[in-house]
C-alpha positions as CSV (number, residue, x, y, z in Angstrom):
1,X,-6.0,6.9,-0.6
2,X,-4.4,6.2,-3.7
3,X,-4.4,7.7,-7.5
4,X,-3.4,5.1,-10.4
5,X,0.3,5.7,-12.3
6,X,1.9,4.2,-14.8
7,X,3.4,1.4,-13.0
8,X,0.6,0.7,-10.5
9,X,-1.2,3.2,-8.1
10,X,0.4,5.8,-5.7
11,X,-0.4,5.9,-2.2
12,X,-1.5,9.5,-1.6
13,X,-2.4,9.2,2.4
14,X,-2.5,6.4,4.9
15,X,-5.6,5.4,6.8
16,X,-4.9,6.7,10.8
17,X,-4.4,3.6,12.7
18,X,-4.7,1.0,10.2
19,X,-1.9,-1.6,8.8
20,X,0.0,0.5,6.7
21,X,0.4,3.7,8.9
22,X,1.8,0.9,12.0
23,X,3.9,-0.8,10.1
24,X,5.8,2.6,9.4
25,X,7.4,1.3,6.5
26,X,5.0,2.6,3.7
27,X,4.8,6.0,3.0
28,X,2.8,8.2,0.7
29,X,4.6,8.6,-2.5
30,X,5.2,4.6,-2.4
31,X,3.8,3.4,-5.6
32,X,2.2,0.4,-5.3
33,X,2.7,-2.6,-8.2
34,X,1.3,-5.9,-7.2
35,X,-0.9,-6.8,-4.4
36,X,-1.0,-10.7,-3.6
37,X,0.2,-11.5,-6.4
38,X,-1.8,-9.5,-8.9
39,X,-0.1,-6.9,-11.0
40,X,-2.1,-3.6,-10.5
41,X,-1.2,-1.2,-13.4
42,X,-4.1,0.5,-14.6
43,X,-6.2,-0.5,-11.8
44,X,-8.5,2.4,-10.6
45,X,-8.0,3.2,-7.1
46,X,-11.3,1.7,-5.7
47,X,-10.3,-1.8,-7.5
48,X,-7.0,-1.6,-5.1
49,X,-8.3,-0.5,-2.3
50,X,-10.8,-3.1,-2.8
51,X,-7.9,-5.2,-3.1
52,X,-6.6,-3.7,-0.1
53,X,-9.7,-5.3,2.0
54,X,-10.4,-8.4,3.3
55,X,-11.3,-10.4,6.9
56,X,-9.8,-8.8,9.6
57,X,-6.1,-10.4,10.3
58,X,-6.1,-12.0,7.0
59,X,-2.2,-11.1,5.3
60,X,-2.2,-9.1,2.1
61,X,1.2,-9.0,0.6
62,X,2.3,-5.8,-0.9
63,X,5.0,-5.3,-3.9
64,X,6.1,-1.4,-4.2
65,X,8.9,1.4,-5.0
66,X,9.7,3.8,-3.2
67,X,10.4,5.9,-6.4
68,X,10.5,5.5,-10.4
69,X,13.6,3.0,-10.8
70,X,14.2,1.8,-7.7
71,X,14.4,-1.7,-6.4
72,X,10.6,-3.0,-5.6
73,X,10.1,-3.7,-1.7
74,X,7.8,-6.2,-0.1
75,X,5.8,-6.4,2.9
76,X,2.6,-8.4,3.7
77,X,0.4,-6.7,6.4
78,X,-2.2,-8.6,8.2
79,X,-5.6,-6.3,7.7
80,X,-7.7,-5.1,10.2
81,X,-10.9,-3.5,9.9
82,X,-11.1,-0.5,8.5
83,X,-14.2,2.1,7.9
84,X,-15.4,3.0,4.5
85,X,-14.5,6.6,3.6
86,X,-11.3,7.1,6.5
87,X,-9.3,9.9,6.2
88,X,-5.6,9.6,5.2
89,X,-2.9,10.0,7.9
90,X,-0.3,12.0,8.1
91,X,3.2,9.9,6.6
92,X,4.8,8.2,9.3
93,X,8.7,8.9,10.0
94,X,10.4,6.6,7.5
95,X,11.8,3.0,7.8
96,X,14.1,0.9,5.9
97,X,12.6,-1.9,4.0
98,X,13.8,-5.1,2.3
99,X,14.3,-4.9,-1.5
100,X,12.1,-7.8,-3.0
101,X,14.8,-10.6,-4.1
């Protein structure tokens, strides 16, 4: 789940099980900025998450801050497949990430 901001779209909830929730490292709060390559301010959140989707395994490559004014981080997930309407997750115990250089 997400809700659009300013810079990009804010994850409000992470599907249980899926990419985002295992890889532990992205959290809801994160605001997301640029997916693949493609800059997502004022994006709706059904064009993300659209996004978001693809063939199962294929990477997606995520640009995001962890708050307002802090350095953007980076992480491509591979997707997996994921039902239409799943419920968000609880946040998973944070991680460090790698500022985007």
């Amino acid at each position: 789940r997400s809700e659009p901001v300013a810079a990009g779209v804010q994850i409000e909830g992470l599907v249980p099980n899926g990419p985002a929730a295992h890889s532990r490292q992205i959290q809801p709060g994160d605001v997301i900025i640029d997916i693949d390559g493609t800059d997502v301010a004022g994006k709706t959140s059904t064009e993300v998450q659209h996004m978001l989707r693809g063939e199962p395994h294929s990477p997606v490559t995520l640009i995001y801050q962890r708050a307002v004014g802090s350095d953007p981080l980076v992480i491509t997930l591979l997707r997996s497949y994921m039902p239409d309407g799943a419920p968000p997750a609880a946040p998973p115990p944070p991680r460090s990430s790698s500022p985007l250089k």
